[in-house]
Structure formats: C-alpha cells, structure tokens
N, C-alpha and C positions, 0 to 999 in steps of 0.2 A: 535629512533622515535617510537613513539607507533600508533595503530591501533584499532577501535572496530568493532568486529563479533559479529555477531546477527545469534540467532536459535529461530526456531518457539515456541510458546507454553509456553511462561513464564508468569513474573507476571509484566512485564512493559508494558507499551504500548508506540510504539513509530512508528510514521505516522500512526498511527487507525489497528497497525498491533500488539497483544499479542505473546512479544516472552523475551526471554532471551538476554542477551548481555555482551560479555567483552573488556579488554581492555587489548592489548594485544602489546608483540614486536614484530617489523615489522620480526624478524628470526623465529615468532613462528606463522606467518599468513598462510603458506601452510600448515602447520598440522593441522592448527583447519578446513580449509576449508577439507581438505581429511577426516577431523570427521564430517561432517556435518552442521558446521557452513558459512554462508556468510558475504561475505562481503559490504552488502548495503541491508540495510531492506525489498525493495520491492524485491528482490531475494526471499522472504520466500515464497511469494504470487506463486499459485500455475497456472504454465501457462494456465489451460484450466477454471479457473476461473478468472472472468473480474477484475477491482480494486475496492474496494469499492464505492460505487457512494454516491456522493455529492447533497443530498437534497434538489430541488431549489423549491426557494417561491415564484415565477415567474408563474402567470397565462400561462395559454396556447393560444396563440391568434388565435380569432375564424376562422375557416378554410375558411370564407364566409363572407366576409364585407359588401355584400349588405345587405339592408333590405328588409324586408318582406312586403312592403307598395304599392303591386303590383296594379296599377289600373286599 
C-alpha cells in the first residue's frame, strides 16, 4: 500500500497550505517522518499560528436593534 507526506515550502498547494508532497510505501513512512515530513497537511501549519481564516461576506449584525426614533 502506499502513503503521501507532505513538507512545508513547495510549489503545490494543497488545503491553502504551499508545501511539497510524495507518495510513498507504507515501510518507507517512518523514515521520511524522522526527515521532516508529515503525514496529513495541516501538521505543516505551525501550532502557535492559527489556520488560515475563511473570508465571510456576511454583514455584521448591528449590536443594537432598536431605533434611534426616541420620543
């Protein structure tokens, strides 16, 4: 069976993440991990940075529903 490891910094992008990637036999997956590759993409992403965030085109709804029609 085969396997793909993924290292940061390449020319693919894969989940909005630039890294390298191969594909590999399941006897050759602890050695590439002991070189510095992972095994699932979001591993590259660096823990004390967050995930990429998702741009939403979603108004902000106003903090205050009443109106201003004080009499």
């Amino acid at each position: 069976m085969s396997q793909m490891v993924y290292k940061a910094g390449g020319n693919e992008v894969i989940w909005s993440i630039k890294c390298s990637y191969k594909i590999i036999n399941d006897d050759e997956v602890e050695q590439h991990l002991s070189d510095g590759w992972v095994d699932h993409p979001h591993k590259m992403l660096n823990p004390a940075e967050p995930e990429p965030e998702k741009k939403s085109t979603r108004k902000k709804k106003a903090d205050n529903d009443e109106s201003n029609n004080e009499v």
